[in-house]
C-alpha positions as CSV (number, residue, x, y, z in Angstrom):
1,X,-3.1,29.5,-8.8
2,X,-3.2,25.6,-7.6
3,X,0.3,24.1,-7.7
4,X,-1.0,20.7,-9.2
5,X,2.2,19.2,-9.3
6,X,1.3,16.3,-7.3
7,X,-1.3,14.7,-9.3
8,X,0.6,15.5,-12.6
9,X,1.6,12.9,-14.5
10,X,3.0,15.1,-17.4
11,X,6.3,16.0,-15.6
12,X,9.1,14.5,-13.1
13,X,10.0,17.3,-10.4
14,X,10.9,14.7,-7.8
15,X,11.3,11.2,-7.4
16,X,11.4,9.4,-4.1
17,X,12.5,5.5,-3.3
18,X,12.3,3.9,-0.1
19,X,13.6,0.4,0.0
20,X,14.7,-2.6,2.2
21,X,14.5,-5.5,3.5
22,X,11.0,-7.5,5.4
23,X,11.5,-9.9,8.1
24,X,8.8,-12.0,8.5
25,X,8.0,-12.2,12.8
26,X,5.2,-14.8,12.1
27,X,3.9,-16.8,9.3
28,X,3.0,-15.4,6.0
29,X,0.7,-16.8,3.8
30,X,0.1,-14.9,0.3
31,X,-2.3,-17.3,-1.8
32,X,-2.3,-18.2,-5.3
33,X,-5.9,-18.5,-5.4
34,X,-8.0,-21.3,-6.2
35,X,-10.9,-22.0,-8.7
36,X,-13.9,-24.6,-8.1
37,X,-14.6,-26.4,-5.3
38,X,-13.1,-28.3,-3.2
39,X,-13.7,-32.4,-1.8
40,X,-14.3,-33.1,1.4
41,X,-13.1,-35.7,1.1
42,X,-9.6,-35.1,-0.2
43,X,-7.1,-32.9,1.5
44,X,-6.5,-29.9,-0.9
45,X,-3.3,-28.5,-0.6
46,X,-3.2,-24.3,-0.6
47,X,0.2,-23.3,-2.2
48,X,2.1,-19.8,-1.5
49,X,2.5,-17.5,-4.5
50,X,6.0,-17.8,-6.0
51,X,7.3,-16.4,-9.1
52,X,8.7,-19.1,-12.4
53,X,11.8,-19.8,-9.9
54,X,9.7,-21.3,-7.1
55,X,10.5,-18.0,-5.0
56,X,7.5,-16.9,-2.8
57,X,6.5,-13.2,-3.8
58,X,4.4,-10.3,-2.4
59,X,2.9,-8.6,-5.5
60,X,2.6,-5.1,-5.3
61,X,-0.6,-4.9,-6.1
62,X,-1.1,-6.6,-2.8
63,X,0.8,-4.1,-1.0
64,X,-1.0,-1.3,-2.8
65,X,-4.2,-2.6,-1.3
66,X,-2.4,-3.2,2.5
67,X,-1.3,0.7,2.1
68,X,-4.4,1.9,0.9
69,X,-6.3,0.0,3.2
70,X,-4.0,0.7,6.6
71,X,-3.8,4.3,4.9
72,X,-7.6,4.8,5.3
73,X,-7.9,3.9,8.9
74,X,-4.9,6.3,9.5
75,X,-7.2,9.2,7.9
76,X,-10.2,8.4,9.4
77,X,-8.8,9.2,12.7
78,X,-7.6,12.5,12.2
79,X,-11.1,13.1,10.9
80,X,-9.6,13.4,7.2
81,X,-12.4,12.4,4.1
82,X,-11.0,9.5,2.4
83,X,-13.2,6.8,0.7
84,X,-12.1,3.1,0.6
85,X,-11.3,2.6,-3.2
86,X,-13.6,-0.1,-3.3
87,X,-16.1,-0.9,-5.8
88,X,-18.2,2.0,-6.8
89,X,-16.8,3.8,-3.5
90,X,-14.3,6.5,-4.7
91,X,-14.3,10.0,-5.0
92,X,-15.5,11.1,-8.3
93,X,-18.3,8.6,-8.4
94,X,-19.2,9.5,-4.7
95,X,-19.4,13.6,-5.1
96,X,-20.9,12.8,-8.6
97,X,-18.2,14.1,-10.8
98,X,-16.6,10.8,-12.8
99,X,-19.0,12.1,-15.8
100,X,-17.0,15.5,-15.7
101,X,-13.9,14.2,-15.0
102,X,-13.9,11.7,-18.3
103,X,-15.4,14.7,-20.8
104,X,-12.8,17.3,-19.2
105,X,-9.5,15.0,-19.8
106,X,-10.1,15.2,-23.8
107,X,-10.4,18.8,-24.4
108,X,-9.3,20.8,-21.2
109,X,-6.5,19.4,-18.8
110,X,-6.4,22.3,-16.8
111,X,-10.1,21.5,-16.2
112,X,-9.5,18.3,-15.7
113,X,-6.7,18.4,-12.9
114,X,-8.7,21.1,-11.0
115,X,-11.5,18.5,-10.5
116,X,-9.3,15.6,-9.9
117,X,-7.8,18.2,-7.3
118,X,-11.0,19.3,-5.1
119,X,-13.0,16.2,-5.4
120,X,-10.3,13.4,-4.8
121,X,-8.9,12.2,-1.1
122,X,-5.4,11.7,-0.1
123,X,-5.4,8.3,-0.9
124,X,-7.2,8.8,-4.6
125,X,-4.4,10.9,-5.4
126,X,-1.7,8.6,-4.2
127,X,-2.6,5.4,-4.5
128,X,-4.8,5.6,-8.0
129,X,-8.4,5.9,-9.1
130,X,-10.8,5.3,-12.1
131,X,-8.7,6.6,-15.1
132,X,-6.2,7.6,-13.0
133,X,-2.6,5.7,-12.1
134,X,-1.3,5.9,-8.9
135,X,1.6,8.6,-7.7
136,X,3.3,5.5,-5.9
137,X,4.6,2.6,-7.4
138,X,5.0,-1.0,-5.0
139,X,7.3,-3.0,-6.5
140,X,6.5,-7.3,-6.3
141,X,8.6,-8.0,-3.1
142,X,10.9,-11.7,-3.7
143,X,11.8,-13.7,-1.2
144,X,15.4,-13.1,-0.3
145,X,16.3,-16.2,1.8
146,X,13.0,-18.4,2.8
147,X,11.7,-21.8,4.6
148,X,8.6,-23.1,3.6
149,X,6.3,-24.5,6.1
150,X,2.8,-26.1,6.0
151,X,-0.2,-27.4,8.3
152,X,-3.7,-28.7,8.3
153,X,-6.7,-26.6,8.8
154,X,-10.4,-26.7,8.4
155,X,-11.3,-25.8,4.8
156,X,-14.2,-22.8,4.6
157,X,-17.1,-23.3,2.1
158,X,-16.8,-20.4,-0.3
159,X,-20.6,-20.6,-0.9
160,X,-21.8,-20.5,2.8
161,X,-19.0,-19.0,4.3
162,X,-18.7,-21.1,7.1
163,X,-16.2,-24.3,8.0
164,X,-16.7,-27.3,5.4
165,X,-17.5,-30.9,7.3
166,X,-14.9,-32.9,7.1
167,X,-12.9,-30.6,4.7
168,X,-9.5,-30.9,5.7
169,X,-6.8,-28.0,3.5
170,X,-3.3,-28.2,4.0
171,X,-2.0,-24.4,3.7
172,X,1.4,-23.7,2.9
173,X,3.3,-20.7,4.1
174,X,6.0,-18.6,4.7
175,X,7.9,-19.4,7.8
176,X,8.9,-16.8,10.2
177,X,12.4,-15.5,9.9
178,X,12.0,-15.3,6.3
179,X,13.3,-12.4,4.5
180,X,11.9,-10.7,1.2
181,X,12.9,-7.4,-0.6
182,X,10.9,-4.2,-0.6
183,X,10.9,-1.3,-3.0
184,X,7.9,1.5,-3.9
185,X,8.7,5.1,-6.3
186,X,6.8,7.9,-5.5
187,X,6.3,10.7,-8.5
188,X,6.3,14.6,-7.3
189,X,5.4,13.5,-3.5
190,X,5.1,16.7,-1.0
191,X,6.7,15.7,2.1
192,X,3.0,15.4,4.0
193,X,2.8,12.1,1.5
194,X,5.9,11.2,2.3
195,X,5.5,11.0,6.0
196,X,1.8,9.3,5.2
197,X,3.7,6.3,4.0
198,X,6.4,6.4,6.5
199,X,3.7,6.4,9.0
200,X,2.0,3.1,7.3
201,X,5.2,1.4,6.9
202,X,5.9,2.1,10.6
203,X,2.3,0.7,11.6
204,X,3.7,-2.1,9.6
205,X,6.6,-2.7,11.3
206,X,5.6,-1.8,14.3
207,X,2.9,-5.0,14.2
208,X,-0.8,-2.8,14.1
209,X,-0.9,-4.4,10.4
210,X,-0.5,-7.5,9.3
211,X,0.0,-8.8,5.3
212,X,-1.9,-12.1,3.8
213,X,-4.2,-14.1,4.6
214,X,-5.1,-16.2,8.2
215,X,-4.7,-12.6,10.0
216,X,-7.0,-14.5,12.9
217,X,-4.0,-17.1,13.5
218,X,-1.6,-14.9,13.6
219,X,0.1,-14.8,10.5
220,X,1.1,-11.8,8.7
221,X,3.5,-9.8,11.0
222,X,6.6,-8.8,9.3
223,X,9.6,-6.1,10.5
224,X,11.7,-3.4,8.0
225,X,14.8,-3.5,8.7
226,X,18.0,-2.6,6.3
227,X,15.7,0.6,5.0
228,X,17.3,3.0,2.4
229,X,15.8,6.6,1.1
230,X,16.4,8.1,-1.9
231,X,14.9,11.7,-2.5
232,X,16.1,13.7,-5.8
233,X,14.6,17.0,-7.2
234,X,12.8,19.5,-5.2
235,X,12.2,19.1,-1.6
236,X,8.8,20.8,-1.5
237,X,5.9,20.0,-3.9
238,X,2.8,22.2,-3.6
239,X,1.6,25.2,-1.7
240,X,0.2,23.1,1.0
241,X,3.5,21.4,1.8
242,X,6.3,22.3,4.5
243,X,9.9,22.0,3.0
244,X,11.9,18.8,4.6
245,X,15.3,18.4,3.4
246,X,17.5,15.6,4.7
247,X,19.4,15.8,1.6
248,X,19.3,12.7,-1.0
249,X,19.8,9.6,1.0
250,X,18.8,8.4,4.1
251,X,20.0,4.9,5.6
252,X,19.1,3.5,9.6
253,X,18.1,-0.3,10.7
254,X,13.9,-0.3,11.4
255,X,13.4,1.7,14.6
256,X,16.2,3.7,13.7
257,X,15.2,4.7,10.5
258,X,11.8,5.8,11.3
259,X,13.4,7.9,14.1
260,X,15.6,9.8,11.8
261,X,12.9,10.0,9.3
262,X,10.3,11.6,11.9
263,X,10.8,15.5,10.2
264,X,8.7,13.8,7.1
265,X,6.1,12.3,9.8
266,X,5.8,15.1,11.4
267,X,4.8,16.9,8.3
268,X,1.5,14.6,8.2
269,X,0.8,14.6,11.7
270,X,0.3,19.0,11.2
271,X,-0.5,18.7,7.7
272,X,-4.1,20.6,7.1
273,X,-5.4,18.6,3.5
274,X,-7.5,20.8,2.0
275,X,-9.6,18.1,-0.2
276,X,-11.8,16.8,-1.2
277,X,-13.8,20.2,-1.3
278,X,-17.2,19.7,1.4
């Protein structure tokens, strides 16, 4: 019988926290968003998110996209079937069993997590779907200690996607040497999962990723440092899993830390996920 475990959101046999601290290496620029046009003529001024305090913030909704997204490359090349979450791309929609899914969940769970099971990705299954919350929870990332910085650039016409004449936007952002807090909560995670994320959070900090917006100038390049890891219940979830037990805490500065934490790593690298079903 299927441990389903992982993808249970009816019981608690493990919870994992990995947490610490981001220093920015280059500008970050996180944007509140804007509505309407702009003026050509005027010099619109493009503001950093901050929370009611006036503290810039990474919400983690934003890092549950740069995960999911950084996640998907990382599974593409070891040849792994993952879909990109986007739109009417993800799993039950793509191998046509949404339909089944959504009648099943009513009247017959077991039913239900068996499809979820062999027609779901790694990343469906972690990071959420249709219906379906994630196993890992990002939480919004505050500023810590912060400089704000700002400059002028060429303002891009959101209707012809090209540079506006004349449009001048000043765009605010996060200088470098910033620091912001960082926190996710994984639910029943095997130890393949956990090295997953390790493995993102190290493409992270090791600069292959970069967070917010103006990616082309160089923004968006950040280090962990000050890392922490919690791991309390079982330390193996699921047939498919290897155990890893480095008992409940784990503490080491960036390149440190993902060196002790290269056992969970090294359980994705060799891991052999057996869905979605082909």
């Amino acid at each position: 019988m299927v441990d389903y475990t992982f993808v249970r959101k009816d019981l608690t046999k493990r919870q994992t926290v990995i947490e610490g601290v981001l220093e920015l290496q280059s500008p970050l620029r996180i944007g509140t968003g804007k509505s309407g046009g702009f003026d050509p003529a005027s010099v619109v001024r493009d503001t950093v998110l901050k929370d009611v305090d006036g503290v810039p913030v990474i919400p983690g909704s934003s890092w549950k996209g740069v995960f999911r997204s950084a996640g998907e490359r990382i599974l593409r090349n070891k040849k792994v079937t993952v879909c990109s979450g986007v739109g009417k791309d993800y799993c039950l929609n793509n191998f046509r069993k949404f339909n089944d899914f959504q009648r099943s969940i009513s009247h017959n769970v077991e039913e239900a997590l068996k499809i979820f099971w062999d027609y779901t990705c790694l990343n469906c299954k972690l990071f959420g779907t249709m219906s379906v919350i994630a196993a890992v929870k990002f939480l919004d990332s505050r500023a810590l200690e912060f400089k704000l910085g700002s400059r002028s650039m060429v303002a891009i016409s959101r209707t012809e996607g090209a540079a506006a004449r004349g449009a001048l936007v000043q765009v605010e952002f996060v200088e470098p040497g910033s620091k912001f807090s960082f926190k996710m909560i994984g639910n029943n995670l095997p130890n393949y999962v956990i090295g997953y994320l390790l493995t993102i959070m190290k493409s992270i900090h090791d600069g292959y990723v970069q967070i917010g917006g103006h990616k082309t100038r160089g923004f968006g390049f950040m280090k962990f440092s000050s890392l922490r890891f919690i791991d309390k219940g079982e330390k193996k979830i699921g047939d498919e899993d290897v155990k890893v037990d480095m008992g409940e805490e784990v503490k080491g500065e960036g390149d440190k830390f993902f060196e002790q934490m290269k056992p969970f790593m090294e359980a994705f690298n060799n891991a052999k996920i057996p869905y979605p079903v082909h």
